[in-house]
PAMI-769612 format. One record per residue (C-alpha): x, y, z; residue in one letter. Coordinates in steps of 0.25 Angstrom, whole numbers, plus 2048, in hexadecimal, padded with zeros to 3 digits. Layout:
<atoms>
XYZA...
</atoms>
This chain:
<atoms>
478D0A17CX46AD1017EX466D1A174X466D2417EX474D20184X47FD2B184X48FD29188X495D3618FX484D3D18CX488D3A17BX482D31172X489D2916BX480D2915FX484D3715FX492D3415AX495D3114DX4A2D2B146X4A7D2A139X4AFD1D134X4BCD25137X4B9D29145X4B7D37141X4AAD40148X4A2D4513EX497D50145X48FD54138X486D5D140X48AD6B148X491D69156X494D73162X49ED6E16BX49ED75179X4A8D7017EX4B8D70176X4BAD6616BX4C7D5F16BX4CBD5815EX4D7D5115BX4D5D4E14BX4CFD57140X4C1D5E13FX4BAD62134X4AFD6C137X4A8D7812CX4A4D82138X4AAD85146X4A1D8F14FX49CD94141X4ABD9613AX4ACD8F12EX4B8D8512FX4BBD88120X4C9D9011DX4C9D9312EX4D9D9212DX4DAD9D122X4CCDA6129X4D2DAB136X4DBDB413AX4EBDAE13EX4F4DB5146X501DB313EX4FDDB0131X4FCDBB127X4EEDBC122X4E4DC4119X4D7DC711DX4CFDC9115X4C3DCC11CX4BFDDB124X4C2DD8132X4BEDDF13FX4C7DE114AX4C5DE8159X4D4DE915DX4E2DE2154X4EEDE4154X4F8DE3149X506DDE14CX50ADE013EX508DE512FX4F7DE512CX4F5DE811EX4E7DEC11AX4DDDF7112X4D5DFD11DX4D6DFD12BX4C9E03132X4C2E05124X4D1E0F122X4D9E0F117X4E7E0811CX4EEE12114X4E8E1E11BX4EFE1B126X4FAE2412BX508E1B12FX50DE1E13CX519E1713BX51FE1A12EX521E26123X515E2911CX513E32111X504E36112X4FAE3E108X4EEE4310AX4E8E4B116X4E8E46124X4DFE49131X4E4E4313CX4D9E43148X4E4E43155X4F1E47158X4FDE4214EX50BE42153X516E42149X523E3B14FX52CE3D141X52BE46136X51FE4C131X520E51120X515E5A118X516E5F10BX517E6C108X508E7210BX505E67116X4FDE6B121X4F9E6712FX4EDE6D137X4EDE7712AX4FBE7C12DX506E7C122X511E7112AX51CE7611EX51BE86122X51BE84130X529E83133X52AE9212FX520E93138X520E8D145X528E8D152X52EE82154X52FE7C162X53EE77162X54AE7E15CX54FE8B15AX544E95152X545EA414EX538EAB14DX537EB9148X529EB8147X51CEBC150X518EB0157X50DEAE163X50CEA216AX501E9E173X50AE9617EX518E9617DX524E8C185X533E8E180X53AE88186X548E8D183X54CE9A180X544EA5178X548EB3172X53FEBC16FX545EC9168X537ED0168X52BECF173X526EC517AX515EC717CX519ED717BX525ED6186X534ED9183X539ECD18BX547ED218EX541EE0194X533EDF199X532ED31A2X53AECF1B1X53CEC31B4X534EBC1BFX53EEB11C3X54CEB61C0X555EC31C4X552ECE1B8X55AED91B7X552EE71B3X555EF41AEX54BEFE1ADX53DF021B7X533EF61BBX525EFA1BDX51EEEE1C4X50FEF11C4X50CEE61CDX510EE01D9X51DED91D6X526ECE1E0X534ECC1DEX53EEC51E6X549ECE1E5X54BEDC1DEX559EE21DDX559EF01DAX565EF71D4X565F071D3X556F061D1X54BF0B1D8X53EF011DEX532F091DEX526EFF1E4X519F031EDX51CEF81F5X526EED1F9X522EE0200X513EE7204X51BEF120AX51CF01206X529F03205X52BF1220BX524F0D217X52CF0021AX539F0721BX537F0C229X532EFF22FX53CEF4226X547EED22EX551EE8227X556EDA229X565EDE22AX565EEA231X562EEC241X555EF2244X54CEF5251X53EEF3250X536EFE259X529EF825BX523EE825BX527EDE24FX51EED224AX526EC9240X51BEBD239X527EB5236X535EAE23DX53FEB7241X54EEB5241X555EBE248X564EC024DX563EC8259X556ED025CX554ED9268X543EDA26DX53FEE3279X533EDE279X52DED2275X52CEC626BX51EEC1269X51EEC7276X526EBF27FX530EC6288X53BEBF281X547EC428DX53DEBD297X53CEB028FX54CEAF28DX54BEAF29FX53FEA429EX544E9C295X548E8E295X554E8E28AX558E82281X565E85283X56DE8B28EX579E8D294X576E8C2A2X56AE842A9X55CE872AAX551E852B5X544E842B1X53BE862BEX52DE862B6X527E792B1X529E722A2X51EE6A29AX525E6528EX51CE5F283X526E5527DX531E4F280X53CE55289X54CE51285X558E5A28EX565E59289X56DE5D297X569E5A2A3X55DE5F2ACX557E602B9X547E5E2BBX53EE602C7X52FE592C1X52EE542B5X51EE4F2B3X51DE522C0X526E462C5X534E4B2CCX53DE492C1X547E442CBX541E372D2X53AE352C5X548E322BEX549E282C9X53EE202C6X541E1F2B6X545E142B0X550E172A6X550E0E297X55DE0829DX55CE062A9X561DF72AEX559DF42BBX54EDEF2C3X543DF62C2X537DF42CDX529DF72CEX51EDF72C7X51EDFB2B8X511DFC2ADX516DFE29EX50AE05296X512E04288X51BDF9283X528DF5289X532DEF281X53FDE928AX54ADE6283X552DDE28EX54DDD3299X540DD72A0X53DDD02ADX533DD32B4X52ADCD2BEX51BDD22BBX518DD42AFX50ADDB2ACX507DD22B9X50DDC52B4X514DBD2BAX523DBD2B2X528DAF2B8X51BDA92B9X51ADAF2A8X526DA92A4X523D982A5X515D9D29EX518DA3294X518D9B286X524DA027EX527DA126FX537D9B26FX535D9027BX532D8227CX525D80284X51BD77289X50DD7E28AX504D78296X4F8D81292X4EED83288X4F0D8D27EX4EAD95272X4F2D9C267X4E8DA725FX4F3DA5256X4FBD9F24BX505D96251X516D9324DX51CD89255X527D80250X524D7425BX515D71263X511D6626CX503D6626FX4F9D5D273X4EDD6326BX4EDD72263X4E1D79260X4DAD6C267X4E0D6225CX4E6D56262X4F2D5725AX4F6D4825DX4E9D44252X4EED4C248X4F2D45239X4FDD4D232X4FDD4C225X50CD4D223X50DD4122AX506D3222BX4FED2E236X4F2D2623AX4E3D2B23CX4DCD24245X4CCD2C242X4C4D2B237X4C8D3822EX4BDD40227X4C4D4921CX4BCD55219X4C3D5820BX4CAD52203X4D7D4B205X4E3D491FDX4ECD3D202X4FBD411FDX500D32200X4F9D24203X4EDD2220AX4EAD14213X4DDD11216X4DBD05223X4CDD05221X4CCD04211X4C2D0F210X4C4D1F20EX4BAD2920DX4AFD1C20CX4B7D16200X4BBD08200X4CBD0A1FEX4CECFC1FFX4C4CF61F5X4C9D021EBX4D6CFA1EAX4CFCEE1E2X4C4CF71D8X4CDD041D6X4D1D091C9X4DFD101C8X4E2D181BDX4EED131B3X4FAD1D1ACX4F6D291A7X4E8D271B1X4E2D1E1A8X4D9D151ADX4D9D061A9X4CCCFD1AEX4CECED1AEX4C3CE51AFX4B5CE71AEX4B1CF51B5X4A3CFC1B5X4A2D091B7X493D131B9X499D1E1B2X4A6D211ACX4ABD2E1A5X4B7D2D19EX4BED3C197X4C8D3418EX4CCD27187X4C6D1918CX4CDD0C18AX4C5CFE18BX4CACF1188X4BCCEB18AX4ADCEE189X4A8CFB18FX49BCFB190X491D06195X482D07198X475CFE19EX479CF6194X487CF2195X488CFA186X496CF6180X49DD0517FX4A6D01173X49CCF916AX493D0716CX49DD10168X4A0D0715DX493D05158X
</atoms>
């Protein structure tokens, strides 16, 4: 080889073997791409670790290990037991144990708030927050239980709730004698004096006396001559306003109500119900709609005679010819046979032969354009979309091409391919036959006889039973690998 000869861009006075066919690099290396070795390696350093000890210098997963050094960790987690002096430069021992019985001595501040979920001991003289925890069940109140208290006590907010008994005052009141209840019926005896205005539902007096200034807005002296009574007959001299609804069983007015004669409405009136007919000489417009439940007779009725218009409707059932001309401005569905002879103009016979149905054998003698999609289950047509459908090639089924074909992407050929001409794509497909090389079992490729190839790349294991040889000058490959 030339001195400046490479295989695959290496020189091979680059490599360098030992009698044992080991490589032995005695400079530094970086490999940029992954190494794959299958026998053994010896190397000092490794991205600057030393290799020295490595199996007993990192950390294992499940191996129990000591470490001797002072590591820094952001986040861990510790599935079981850790054993170690200080923990966040703290004692291990100063740590409180949250899951087990402790006995503690010394002082302790704790920062936040501390729930105790069992049992809380201190010796005699303990304290917390300053107070003495051993006196204070003689002097606390206790939340739950039962509790007699025959000292003073003052609360700042107090909810109890079940029953409390108070044998002295309560904020200065006798409870059993100087309140009422606002929410129950509360017996009293002796005088109330209420100093300001006061509303009760009811009050039931018994041998008592009520002294007010007023009841309801009114004085009471001078209400008593103008009160009627709700179950006593009264008559009223003068006019009567009421703001609300009144319900009355039988009520006699000389003059008016909201002042209508009401004895000349009664005559007037056109009554729901009534035992005798009604004639009604003036003319009705009715908003809505108009249903009768007996029977009626009408003169004009939107200024049509009610009479011959009834002979010229057409009832929902009627079964019959109808003649004339008729214009539908909304819909019409018909639910039985429909036979006219016009329609919007057309002719219904003529309509009939033309029309191209959707559950009918048909021959179609025009032209025609669908906008859109298309499900048929039989079509004979000449052409469709202007494609002769006789030169069309299914690809489900064989047939003969007679043009030239010019395939515009690439094509996969699922089955055999014959070509009369021996040429495809401007390839010889006939003279491959004789210089082809197939590939053997497992796709390896075996070449007999001599072959020369300009260029060749080959990404595994190369077999030959003669001379390679490569280069300008017919260079034997083995005896230069060998040298």
């Amino acid at each position: 080889m030339t001195p400046a000869a490479t295989i695959n861009s290496i020189d091979p006075r680059d490599l360098t073997r030992d009698s044992m066919g080991t490589l032995v690099i005695s400079i530094g290396i970086n490999f940029t791409s992954p190494l794959l070795v299958s026998g053994n390696i010896a190397v000092q350093m490794i991205n600057g670790l030393l290799m020295d000890g490595i199996e007993n210098r990192f950390w294992r997963k499940r191996l129990g290990q000591q470490v001797p050094s002072s590591p820094t960790i952001d986040s861990v987690v510790f599935k079981g037991p850790v054993t170690g002096k200080s923990i966040n430069g703290h004692q291990v021992e100063d740590y409180m144990n949250v899951m087990d019985q402790q006995m503690i001595n010394g002082t302790y501040v704790f920062q936040g708030l501390v729930t105790v979920d069992g049992n809380f001991g201190f010796l005699e003289g303990g304290t917390v927050d300053g107070v003495d925890v051993s006196a204070l069940k003689d002097n606390v109140v206790y939340l739950q239980g039962d509790q007699f208290i025959d000292g003073l006590m003052t609360f700042s907010k107090l909810k109890i709730d079940h029953d409390l008994k108070v044998d002295g005052k309560l904020n200065g009141w006798n409870v059993t004698s100087d309140f009422m209840r606002l929410d129950e019926s509360f017996p009293h005896i002796g005088n109330l004096i209420f100093m300001n205005k006061t509303t009760a539902t009811s009050v039931k007096m018994t041998n008592s006396d009520l002294l007010v200034e007023s009841l309801n807005g009114m004085v009471v002296e001078d209400a008593v001559a103008d009160i009627v009574l709700s179950n006593e007959d009264a008559t009223i001299n003068g006019s009567l306003m009421f703001k609300g609804n009144v319900l009355a069983n039988h009520i006699d007015v000389n003059g008016t109500i909201d002042g209508v004669d009401l004895e000349d409405l009664a005559r007037r009136s056109l009554k729901k119900v009534s035992g005798k007919p009604q004639l009604l000489t003036a003319s009705i417009k009715v908003d809505g709609g108009v249903s009768f439940t007996s029977s009626l007779k009408l003169q004009v009725v939107n200024n049509k005679p009610w009479t011959d218009h009834l002979m010229k409707v057409i009832p929902l059932d009627y079964d019959g010819v109808i003649s004339g001309k008729k214009t539908f401005e909304k819909n019409v569905t018909i639910l039985g046979d429909f036979n006219p002879a016009l329609l919007n103009r057309i002719n219904m016979s003529r309509l009939v032969s033309s029309i191209l149905t959707t559950n009918t054998e048909q021959t179609i003698s025009s032209q025609y354009f669908f906008e859109g999609d298309i499900l048929a289950k039989n079509v004979n047509a000449p052409k469709i979309d202007g494609v002769d459908v006789g030169a069309l090639a299914l690809v489900d089924e064989d047939g003969d091409v007679p043009l030239n074909l010019l395939f515009e992407e690439d094509v996969a050929f699922l089955d055999s391919v014959t070509s009369t001409s021996g040429f495809l794509d401007g390839c010889h497909i006939l003279g491959l036959n004789s210089s082809v090389i197939y590939f053997g079992p497992n796709r390896t490729l075996e070449l007999n006889g001599t072959t020369a190839l300009s260029g060749i790349d080959v990404m595994k294991d190369v077999a030959a039973k003669s001379k390679v040889t490569a280069g300008p000058n017919a260079t034997d490959v083995f005896y230069f690998l060998e040298s």
